[in-house]
N, C-alpha and C positions, 0 to 999 in steps of 0.2 A: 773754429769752423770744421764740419765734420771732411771727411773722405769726397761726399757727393755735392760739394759745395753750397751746403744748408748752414745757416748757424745754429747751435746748438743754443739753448736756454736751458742754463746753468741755476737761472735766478731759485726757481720753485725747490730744488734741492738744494739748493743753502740758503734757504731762508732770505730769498729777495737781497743775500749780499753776494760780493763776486767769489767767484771760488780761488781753493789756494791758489798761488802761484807755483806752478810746479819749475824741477831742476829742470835744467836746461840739457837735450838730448844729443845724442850725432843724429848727422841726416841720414844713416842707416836704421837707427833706432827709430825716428820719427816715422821714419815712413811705413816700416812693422807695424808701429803703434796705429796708424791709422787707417790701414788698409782692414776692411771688413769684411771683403767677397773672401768666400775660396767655394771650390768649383771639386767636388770628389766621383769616383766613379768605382763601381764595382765590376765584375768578371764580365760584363755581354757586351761591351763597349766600346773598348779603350778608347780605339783609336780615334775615335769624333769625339770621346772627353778631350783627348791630346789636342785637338785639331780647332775645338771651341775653347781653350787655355792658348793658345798658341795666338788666336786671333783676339782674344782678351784684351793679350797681353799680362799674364800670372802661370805661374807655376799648377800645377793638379796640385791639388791636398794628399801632404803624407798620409795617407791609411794602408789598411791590409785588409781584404779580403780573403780568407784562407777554409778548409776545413779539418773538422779533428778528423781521426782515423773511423768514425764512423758514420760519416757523411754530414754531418752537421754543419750549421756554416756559423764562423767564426769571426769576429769583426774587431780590427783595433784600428786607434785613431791614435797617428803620434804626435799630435801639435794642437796647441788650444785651440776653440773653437768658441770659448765662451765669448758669448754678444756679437759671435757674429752671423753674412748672412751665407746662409751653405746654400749650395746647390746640390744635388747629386743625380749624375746623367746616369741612368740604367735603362736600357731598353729590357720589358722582359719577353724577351723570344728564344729560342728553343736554345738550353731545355727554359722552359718557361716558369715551373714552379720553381727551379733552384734560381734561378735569377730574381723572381719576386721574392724568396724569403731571403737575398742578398740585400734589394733593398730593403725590405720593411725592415731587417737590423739594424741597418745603416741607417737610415732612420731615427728608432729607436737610440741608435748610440749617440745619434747626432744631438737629440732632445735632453736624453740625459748630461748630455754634458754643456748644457746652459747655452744653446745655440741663440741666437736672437730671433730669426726667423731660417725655417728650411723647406726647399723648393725642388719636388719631386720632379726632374727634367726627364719622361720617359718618353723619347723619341717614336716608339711603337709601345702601345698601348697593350698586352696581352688580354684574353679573355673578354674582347670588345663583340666579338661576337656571339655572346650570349647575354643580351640586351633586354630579351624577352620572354615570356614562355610560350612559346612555340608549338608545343605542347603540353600536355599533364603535364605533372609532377616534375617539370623540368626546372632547373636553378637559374636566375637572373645571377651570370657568377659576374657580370664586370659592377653590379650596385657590389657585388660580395668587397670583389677589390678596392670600391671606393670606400668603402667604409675600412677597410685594412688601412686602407694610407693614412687616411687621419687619424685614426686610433694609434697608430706609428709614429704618428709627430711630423705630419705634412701640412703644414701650414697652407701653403697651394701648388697646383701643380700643371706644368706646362710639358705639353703633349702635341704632335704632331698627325694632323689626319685620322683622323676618330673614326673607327668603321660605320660608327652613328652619333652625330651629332647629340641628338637627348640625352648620349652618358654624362654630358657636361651636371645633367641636371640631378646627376647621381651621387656628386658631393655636395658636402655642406661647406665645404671650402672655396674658395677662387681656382677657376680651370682655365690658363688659356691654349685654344688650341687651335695652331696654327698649320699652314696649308704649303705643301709643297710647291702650288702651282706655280711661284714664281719661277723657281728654281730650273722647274720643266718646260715649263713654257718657253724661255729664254733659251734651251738646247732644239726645241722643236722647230723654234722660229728659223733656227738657222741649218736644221738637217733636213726639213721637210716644208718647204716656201711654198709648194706648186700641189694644185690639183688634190687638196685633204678633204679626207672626210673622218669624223670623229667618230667614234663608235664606242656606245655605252653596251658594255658586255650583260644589262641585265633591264629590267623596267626601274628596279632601286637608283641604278647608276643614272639614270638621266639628267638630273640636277648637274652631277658635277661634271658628265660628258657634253652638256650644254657651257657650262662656266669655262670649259677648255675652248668650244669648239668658236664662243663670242669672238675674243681679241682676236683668235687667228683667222678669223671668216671663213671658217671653213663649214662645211655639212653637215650634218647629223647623222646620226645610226643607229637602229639600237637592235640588240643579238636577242632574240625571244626564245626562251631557252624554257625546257621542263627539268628541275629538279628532283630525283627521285631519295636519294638522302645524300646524307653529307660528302661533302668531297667530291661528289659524283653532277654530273649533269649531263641533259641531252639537248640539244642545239634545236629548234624547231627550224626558223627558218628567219630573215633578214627582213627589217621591216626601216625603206629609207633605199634610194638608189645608189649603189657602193661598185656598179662597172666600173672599169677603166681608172678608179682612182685609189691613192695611196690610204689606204685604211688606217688610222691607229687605236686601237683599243686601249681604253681609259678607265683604270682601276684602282681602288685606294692602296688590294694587297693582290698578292699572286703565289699563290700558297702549293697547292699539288698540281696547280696547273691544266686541270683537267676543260675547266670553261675557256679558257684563254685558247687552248688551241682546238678547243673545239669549233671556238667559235673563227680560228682563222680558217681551221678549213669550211666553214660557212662560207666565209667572206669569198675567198679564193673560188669556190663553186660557182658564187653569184654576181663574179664576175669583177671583183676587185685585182688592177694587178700588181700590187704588192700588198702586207698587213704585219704592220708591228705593233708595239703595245708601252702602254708605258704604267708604273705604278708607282707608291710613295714605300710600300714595306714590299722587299722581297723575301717572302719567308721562305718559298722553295723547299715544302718539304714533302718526303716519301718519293713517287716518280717525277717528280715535275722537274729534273733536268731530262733528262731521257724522253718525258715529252717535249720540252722544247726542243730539245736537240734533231728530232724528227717529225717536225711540225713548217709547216709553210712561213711562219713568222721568222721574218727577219734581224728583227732588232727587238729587246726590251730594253725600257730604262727606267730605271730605279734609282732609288735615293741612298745612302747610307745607313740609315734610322736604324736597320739591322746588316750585322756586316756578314759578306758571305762566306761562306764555307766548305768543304769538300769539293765534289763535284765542282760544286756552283764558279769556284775560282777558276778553273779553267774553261768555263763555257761562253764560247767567243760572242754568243749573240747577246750578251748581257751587258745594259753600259750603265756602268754607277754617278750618279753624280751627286755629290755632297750638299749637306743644307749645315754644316756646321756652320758657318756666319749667319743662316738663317737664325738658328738656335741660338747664338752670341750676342746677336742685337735683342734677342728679345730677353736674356741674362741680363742682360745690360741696362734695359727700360726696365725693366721689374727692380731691380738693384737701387738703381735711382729714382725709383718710385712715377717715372715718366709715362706714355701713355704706348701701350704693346698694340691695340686696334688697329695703329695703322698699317702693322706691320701683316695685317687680313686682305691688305686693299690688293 
């Protein structure tokens, strides 16, 4: 009987008779022998590979992630791996190209060394926002990524909060990608009970500012905002009554920061009296602690997906909350071939 407690059929490869009788092992040995997860992680990550091994219950996979002296990245694997099923957690956010060609080596190395099946676990998804052409001659770079992964030896890949859903439709492989909401929802329900209104920072966001704002019964919002180019934005004006009540603005990332707090001193204006935000990747890059830090928002919260850094660690109005068991159940149904769907509900 294998590890997942399936029997195995032994018959077709020995010829419909039973197979040898092998030596008899220790129960250290045996149980080597039939464990088949392991769980690796390159440089953007550790700590929620640590945190998704720890809740497993397994060790992280001996490897090394390193580079030579001229920048190149370097990949060794100290322990077989042949037939079994890898996982590898890498988020790729900043920097973001060296972390993708962390994975796709690892990858790579994983395949060539007779892996059975291996399951790209990229927490934050890079380059998700460039979905479309937008304009001319502009690149579709997250189709570019998905066609890397599996050329790399991704068999499928589980991903957390896709800044668009349709990328699913961008591999040829199995994607599942799952949603922070439980994880937030369950801290909102208990920091913020009375008098919410939910506020989708864009017209895109409305779906998921609506899927927040159902179980809690709270309001709607949404920030009508003029884009001028990237990065940048300008706040028009507040469409939805947001006086007197606790705003939270709901967004998948929170990158430079510039709409987030534009959009609370919207709020603030129009008569909201407090506004905080919540998101699933905090990328925070360029000024966006320095915006928040002098911004009317009180609170954000954020997930681990990407962990933070400089700045971002001491900045008091930031609260992290972890989806590592999120990620570990759904390791875990995928492993044992079980059903990961429900883990969307």
């Amino acid at each position: 009987m294998s590890s997942n407690g399936r029997t195995r059929d032994f018959g077709s490869r020995y010829g419909g008779s039973n197979p040898p009788v092998p030596a008899k092992k220790s129960f250290e040995e045996k149980a080597y022998m039939e464990s088949s997860i392991c769980v690796f992680t390159g440089n953007s990550n550790r700590p929620l590979a640590e945190s998704i091994c720890g809740i497993l219950g397994i060790k992280i996979g001996n490897g090394e992630v390193k580079k030579f002296s001229d920048g190149e990245t370097s990949v060794d694997i100290h322990q077989s791996i042949r037939g079994k099923d890898i996982f590898i957690v890498q988020s790729t956010c900043s920097p973001t190209n060296e972390h993708l060609m962390e994975l796709l080596i690892m990858l790579d190395a994983m395949r060539r060394a007779s892996a059975k099946r291996i399951t790209a676990v990229i927490p934050y998804f890079g380059y998700a926002r460039q979905d479309r052409k937008a304009s001319p001659r502009t690149p579709i770079t997250a189709k570019l990524v998905a066609n890397l992964l599996a050329v790399s030896g991704a068999h499928r890949v589980l991903t957390m909060d896709l800044h668009a859903g349709q990328i699913q439709g961008f591999f040829d492989i199995p994607v599942d990608n799952l949603y922070a909401k439980p994880v937030v929802l369950k801290y909102i329900q208990g920091k913020y009970p009375n008098n919410l209104c939910i506020v989708s920072p864009d017209a895109g966001g409305v779906e998921r500012a609506r899927a927040y704002a159902k179980p809690l019964k709270a309001d709607l919002a949404i920030i009508d905002k003029k884009r001028e180019r990237a990065n940048e934005s300008d706040v028009m004006h507040i469409i939805g009554d947001v006086a007197g009540k606790t705003c939270l603005i709901v967004d998948d990332m929170v990158d430079t920061a510039g709409t987030l707090t534009n959009g609370a001193v919207a709020l603030k204006e129009a008569g909201a009296a407090s506004v905080a935000a919540c998101c699933t990747h905090a990328v925070l890059s360029g000024p966006a602690i320095s915006r928040i830090d002098s911004s009317p928002l009180e609170e954000i919260v954020a997930t681990d997906t990407i962990p933070l850094k400089g700045d971002a660690t001491m900045c008091k109005k930031i609260t992290i909350l972890s989806v590592a068991n999120l990620l570990a159940e759904a390791i875990k149904r995928i492993y044992e071939e079980a059903s990961v769907s429900e883990l969307f509900m």
